[in-house]
N, C-alpha and C positions, 0 to 999 in steps of 0.2 A: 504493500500500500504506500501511496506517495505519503510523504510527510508533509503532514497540516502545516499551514502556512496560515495562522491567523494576522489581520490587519484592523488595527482598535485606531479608526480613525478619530480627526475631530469636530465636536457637536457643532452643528453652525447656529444654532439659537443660544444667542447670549448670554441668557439666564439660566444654563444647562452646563452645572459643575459636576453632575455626578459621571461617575465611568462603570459601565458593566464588567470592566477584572480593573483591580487594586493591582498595586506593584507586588504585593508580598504572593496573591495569587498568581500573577505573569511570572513569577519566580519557580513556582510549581510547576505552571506549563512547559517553560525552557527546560525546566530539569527532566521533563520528560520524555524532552524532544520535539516538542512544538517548536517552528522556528513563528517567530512574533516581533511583527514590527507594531510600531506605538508613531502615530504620528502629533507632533507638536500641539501644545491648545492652551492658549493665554488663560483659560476659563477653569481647564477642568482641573478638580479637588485636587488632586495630588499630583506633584512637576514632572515632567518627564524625567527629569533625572534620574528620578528612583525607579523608573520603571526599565533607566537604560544599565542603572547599578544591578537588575534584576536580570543582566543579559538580553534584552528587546534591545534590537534594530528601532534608532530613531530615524523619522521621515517628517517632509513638511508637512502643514496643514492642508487637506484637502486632496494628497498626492494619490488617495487613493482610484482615483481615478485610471490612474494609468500604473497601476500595481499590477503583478503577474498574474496572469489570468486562473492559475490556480489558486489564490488568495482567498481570501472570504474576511470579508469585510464585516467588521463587529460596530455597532452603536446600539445606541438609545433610541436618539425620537428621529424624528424628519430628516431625509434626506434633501440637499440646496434642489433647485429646479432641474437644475442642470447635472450631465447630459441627459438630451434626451432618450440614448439607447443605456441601456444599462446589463454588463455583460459579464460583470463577478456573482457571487452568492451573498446574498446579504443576510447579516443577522443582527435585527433587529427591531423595534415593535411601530409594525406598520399602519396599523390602524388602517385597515383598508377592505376587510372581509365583512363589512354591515353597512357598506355605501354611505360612507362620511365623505364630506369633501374632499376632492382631489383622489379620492383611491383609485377612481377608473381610470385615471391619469398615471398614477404611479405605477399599476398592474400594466399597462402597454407600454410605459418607459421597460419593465423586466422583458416584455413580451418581444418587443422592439431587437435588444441586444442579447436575448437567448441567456439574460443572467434569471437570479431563483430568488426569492425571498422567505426564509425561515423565521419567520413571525413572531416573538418572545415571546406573545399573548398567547401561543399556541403551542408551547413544550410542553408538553404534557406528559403524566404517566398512561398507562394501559386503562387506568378510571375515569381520566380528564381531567385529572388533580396538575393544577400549573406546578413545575418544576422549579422557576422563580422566578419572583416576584417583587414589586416594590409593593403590595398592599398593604403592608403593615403601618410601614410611616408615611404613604397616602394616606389613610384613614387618622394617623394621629393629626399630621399636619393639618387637616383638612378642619377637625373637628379643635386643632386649636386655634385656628383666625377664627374659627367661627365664635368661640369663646370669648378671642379678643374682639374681636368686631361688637358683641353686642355688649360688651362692659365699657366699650367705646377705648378701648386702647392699643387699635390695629393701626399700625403706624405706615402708612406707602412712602418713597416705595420699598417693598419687603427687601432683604440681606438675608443671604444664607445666615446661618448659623450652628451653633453647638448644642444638643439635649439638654443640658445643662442648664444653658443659657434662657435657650425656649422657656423650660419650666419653671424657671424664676418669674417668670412673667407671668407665667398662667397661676399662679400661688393666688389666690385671694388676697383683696386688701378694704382696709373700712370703709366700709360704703359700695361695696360693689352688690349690688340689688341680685336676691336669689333668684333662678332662672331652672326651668325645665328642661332639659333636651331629651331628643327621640334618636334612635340610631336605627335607620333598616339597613337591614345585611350584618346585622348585629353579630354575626356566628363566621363571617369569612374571616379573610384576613385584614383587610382594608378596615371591616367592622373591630376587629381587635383594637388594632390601633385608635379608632376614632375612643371606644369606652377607655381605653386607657388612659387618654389624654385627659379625657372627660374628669376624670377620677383626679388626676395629676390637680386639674383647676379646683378641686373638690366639689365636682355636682355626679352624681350617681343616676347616668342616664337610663330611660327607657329602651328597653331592646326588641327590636321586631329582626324577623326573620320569613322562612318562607310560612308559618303556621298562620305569621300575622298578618301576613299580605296577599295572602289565596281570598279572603275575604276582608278587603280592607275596612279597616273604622276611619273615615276620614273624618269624622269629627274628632276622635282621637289625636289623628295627626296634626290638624290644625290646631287642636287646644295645647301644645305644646309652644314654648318659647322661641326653641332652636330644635333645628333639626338639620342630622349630616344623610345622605342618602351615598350608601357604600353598596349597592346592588348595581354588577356586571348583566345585563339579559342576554339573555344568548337567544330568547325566543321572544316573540311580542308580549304582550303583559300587559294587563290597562293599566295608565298611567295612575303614580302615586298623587301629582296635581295635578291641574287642569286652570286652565283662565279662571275660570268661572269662580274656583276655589280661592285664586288670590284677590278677588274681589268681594269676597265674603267676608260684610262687616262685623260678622263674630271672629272673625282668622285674628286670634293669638298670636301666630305663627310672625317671627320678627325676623330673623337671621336663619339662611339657607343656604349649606354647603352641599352643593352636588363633586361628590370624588371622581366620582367616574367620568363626567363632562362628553357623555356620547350625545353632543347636542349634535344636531344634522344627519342622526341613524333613525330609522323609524323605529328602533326599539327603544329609543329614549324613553324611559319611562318620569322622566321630569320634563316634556315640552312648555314647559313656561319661559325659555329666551332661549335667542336666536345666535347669541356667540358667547364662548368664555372670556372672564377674564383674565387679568395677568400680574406682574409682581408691581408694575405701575399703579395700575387702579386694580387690587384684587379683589374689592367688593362695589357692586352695581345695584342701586336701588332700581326694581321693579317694580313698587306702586307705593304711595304717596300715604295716602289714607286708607286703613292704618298701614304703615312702613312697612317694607321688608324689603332685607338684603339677601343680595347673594356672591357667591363666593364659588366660582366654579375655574380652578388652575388647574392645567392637566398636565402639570409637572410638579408637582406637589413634592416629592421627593428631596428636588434638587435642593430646599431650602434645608435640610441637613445632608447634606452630601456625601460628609463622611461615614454618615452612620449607616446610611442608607446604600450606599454604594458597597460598603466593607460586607453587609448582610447582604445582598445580590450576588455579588460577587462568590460568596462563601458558596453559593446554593448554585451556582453556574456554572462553574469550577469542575466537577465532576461528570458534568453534561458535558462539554469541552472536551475534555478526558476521555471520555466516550464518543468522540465526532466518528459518525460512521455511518453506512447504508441500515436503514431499519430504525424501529424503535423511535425514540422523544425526534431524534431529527426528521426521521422517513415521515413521521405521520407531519410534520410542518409543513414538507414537500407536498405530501398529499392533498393538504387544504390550500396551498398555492396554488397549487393544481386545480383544486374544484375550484377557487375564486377565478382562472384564469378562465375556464370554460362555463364559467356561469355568464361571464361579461364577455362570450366570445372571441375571447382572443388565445393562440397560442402559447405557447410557453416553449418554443425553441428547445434551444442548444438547453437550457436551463433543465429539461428533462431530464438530461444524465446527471444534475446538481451533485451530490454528495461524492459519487464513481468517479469525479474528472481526477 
């Protein structure tokens, strides 16, 4: 078998410090015979240095473009516009498999130059349990602006930072007015995160999950204060709000983190706005009387980066380790696959993906 050649390019969205491998994990991989280049990145967590003291091959920013064509290309979020053919293996989470913006676009940029996409959102084991994840500190993150936001001390624009640091802030202090919150998706991962944080501020949130949401109380939901929504759909679902609901002069309901931010998928099961926000303006009021904010970053992560990168990384590490035909990879290939012939288009030279 040819020797992996991973390439951890770098992120072009500004606000994007985390890395899916740590230096100390590229240190495993080399040792095990991965060769791995690391290309340069003003942004991300931890300096290239350490990832070159770890044996990686450093390259510029961006270079991966014109890497050897058995390479495979490792990130995070969005790939730049450009080019338009795309002819490496990519791994990374596309968001592109539930018709969000731009996916038909980026599945014939793959289709175009006969490269593959192996989707993060889709490693799976043989149950469909994700292999890794950032859900955890999505969920804390998410559920602690929202904390700050409504005690009114969410500062834009946001700064990464340290757990540490986070939690200091989220501590109570005199005068901070008691508040409710609700958490659906209460039992994943994403929902972990969110009750923890929740606990951190000291308020002891409400947990829904799927027993509570097969037959929703939406007067429940709305008598709550805050509410973080930590549910992925995989299938449609009637939505947990509706217009109709934020204009209900009983809605309680003040401050709303959506984690998941699948706005623009018909499985949104929060269609109450039309784009997320960001670390500039991370919360957007959507109605007037009575208030309510929302809070929807679909990089929620990156504002602890190290913590959150170092626990990714851990959990990816061994999938890595195991890059090979079949199994958490095959089946990524697989759903590349049915996404390319759902939206008609080929999937090339890409078909041999993993075998080149």
């Amino acid at each position: 078998m040819t020797e992996l050649h991973l390439w951890l390019r770098h992120e072009v969205r500004s606000t994007e410090r985390r890395t899916p491998v740590v230096p100390s994990d590229a240190r495993r991989l080399v040792d095990s015979g991965v060769r791995m280049t690391v290309e340069e990145s003003p942004q991300r967590i931890f300096p290239v240095e350490e990832y070159e003291a770890a044996g990686c091959d450093v390259a510029p920013a961006g270079s991966w473009v014109s890497a050897p064509e058995d390479a495979v290309v490792l990130g995070l979020k969005e790939l730049p516009d450009g080019p338009d053919e795309l002819t490496h293996r990519h791994v990374f989470f596309g968001h592109a498999y539930k018709r969000q913006p731009g996916a038909a676009d980026l599945l014939r940029r793959f289709a175009a130059g006969g490269g593959a996409l192996y989707d993060l959102e889709y490693l799976v084991d043989d149950t469909g349990r994700r292999l890794a994840a950032f859900g955890f500190w999505a969920g804390y993150l998410g559920a602690a602006l929202a904390v700050l936001r409504h005690r009114g001390r969410l500062v834009a624009p946001l700064t990464p930072t340290a757990k540490d640091e986070l939690d200091a802030t989220l501590r109570p202090a005199a005068g901070d007015p008691e508040f409710t919150a609700l958490v659906i998706g209460a039992l994943g991962r994403s929902g972990r995160g969110a009750r923890a944080a929740f606990r951190a501020a000291g308020v002891e949130p409400t947990c829904w999950d799927l027993a509570e949401t097969r037959d929703l109380d939406r007067r429940a939901l709305l008598g709550h204060d805050v509410m973080v929504n930590a549910v992925l759909a995989t299938s449609p679902v009637p939505p947990f709000l509706r217009e109709q609901d934020l204009d209900d002069p009983a809605r309680r309901l003040r401050t709303l983190c959506d984690v998941t931010c699948d706005v623009g998928s018909p499985l949104n099961v929060l269609p109450v706005y039309d784009r997320t926000t960001d670390w500039d303006e991370p919360a957007r009021r959507l109605r007037e009387q009575p208030p309510l904010d929302l809070i929807a970053i679909d990089n929620l992560p990156s504002l602890l980066p190290s913590e959150s990168s170092t626990d990714f990384s851990a959990a990816l590490l061994p999938q890595l380790l195991a890059f090979g035909v079949g199994g958490p990879w095959g089946r990524c290939l697989d759903r590349f696959r049915l996404a390319c012939r759902e939206l008609g288009v080929g999937t090339g030279s890409g078909e041999g993906g993993l075998s080149r």
